[in-house]
N, C-alpha and C positions, 0 to 999 in steps of 0.2 A: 188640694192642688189640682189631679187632676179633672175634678169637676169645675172648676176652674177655666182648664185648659177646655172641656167640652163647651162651657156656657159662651165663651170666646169664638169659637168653631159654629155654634147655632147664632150665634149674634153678626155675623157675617154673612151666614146665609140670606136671617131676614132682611137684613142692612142691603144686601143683593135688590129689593122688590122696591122698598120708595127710591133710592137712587136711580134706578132706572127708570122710573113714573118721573121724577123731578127733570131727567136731564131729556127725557122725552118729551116732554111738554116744555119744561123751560129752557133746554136748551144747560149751558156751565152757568151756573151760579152758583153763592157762597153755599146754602144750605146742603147744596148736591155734594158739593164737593169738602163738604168737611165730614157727611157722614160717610162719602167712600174714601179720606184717609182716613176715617177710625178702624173701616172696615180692611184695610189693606195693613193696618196695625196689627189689630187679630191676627192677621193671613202671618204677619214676622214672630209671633210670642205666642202662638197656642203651641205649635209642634215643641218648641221647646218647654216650657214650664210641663209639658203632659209628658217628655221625657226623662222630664226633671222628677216628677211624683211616680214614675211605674222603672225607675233603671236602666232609662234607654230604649224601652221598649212601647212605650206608648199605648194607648187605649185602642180595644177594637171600634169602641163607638168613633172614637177621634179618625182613624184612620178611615174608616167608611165616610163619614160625612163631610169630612178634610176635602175629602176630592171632590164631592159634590158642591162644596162652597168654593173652593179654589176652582172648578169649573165656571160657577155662573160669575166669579168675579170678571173671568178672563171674558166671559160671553158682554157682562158689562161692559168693557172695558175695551171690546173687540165692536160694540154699539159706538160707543164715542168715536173710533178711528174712522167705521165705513160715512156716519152721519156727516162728518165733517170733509172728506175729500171731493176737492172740486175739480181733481183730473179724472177722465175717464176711466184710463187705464190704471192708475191708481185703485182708483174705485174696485173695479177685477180682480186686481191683484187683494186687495183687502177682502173680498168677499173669500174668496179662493183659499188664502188665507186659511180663514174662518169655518170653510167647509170640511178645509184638511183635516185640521184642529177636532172638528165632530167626528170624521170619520176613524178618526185614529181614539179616539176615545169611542167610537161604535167597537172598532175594533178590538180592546182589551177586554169589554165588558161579554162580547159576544163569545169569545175564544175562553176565556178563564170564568165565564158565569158570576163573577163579582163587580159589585160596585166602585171595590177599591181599585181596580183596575180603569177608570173612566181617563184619571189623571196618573198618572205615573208621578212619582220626585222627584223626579233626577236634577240633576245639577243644572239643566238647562233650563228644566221647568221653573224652576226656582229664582234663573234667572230671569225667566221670562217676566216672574210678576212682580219684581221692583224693575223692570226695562218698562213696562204698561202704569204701571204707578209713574214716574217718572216723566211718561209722555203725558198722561194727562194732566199732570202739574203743569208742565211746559205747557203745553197748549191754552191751560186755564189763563196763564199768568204772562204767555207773549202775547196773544191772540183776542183774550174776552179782556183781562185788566189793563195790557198797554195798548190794547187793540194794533198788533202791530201785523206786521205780514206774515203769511202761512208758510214759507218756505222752508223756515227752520223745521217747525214740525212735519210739512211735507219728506222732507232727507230722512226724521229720525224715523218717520213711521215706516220707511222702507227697510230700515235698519230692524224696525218689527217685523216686518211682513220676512225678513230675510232666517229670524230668529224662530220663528214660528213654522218655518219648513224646516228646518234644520231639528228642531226639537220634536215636531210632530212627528218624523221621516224616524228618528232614532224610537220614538215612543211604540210606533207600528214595530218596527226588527223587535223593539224587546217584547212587546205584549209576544209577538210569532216566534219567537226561540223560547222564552222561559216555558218552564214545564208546568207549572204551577202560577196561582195569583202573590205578586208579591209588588207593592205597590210604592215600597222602602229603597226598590234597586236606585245606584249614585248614577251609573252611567251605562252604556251597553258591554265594555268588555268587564262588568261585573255580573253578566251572566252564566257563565262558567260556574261563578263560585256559589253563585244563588241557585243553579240546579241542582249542583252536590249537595246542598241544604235538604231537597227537596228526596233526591237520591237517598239518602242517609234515611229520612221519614220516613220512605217507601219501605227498606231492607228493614227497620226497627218496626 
């Protein structure tokens, strides 16, 4: 099972490099976009079935390469928003965005010296990437198949851009308070209890 959970977790990654060649060059079409929801599939059922084979506690392979794929989904998926805004400041906003998002993922890796630090789980991350799944459906299916007007999507991607400060801004506090890499934490006032973890290691 959980080779399984890993073979799911590298199949996402690669899934990561034609999607973005397809939707770079062709722009949303069918091919593009049914191999990034197989890939956004992966991204809902590897954490669990790898928790399901190891008692909750999951694979080190899984957890190191988890955030490396859940990074370039989010970097795909951060391609489709900036490609498509036809407001300036939109535009800004989206790249800005997207810079944040790097540098708060510079930030965990630089301070704690781990990979699993790039992305954090938290609860907001997690929503982040069925809120990005989501948008891209929308926009696949108001936009390119009914070809209808961008506005919808224009309101919901701000609803992204709004999600992605808010989650990147807490991703920064936790990488800079926890004492150690820990890439499992839910939210920021579980860092308290994920230092004592780490406290407890130290003394033993």
């Amino acid at each position: 099972m959980k080779h399984l959970a890993n073979a799911l977790t590298i199949s996402r990654l690669v899934l990561c490099v034609p999607v973005a060649i397809i939707f770079a060059i062709y722009g949303f079409n069918t091919v593009g976009m049914i191999l990034f929801i197989i890939a956004c599939v992966t991204d809902m059922i590897d954490g669990t079935i790898a928790r399901a084979a190891t008692n909750g506690k999951g694979t080190k392979f899984g957890q190191t390469f988890d955030s490396i794929a859940d990074f370039s989904m989010v970097a795909v998926a951060a391609f489709f928003i900036i490609d498509k805004m036809a407001s300036g400041t939109l535009l800004l906003l989206c790249y800005a965005g997207f810079a944040y998002f790097v540098f708060a993922a510079l930030v965990g890796f630089i301070k704690h010296k781990s990979i699993n630090m790039i992305i954090i789980h938290t609860y907001l991350m997690r929503a982040l990437g069925y809120i990005l799944f989501i948008w891209v459906v929308v926009h696949w299916v108001a936009v390119v198949l009914l070809e209808g007007p961008q506005l919808i999507t224009d309101i919901y991607t701000i609803f992204v851009i709004v999600t992605i400060f808010l989650l990147t801004t807490e991703e920064i506090l936790i990488s800079l308070l926890l004492k150690g890499p820990s890439s499992d934490i839910r939210t920021i006032f579980h860092i308290k209890q994920e230092n004592l973890k780490f406290e407890g290691k130290e003394k033993s």
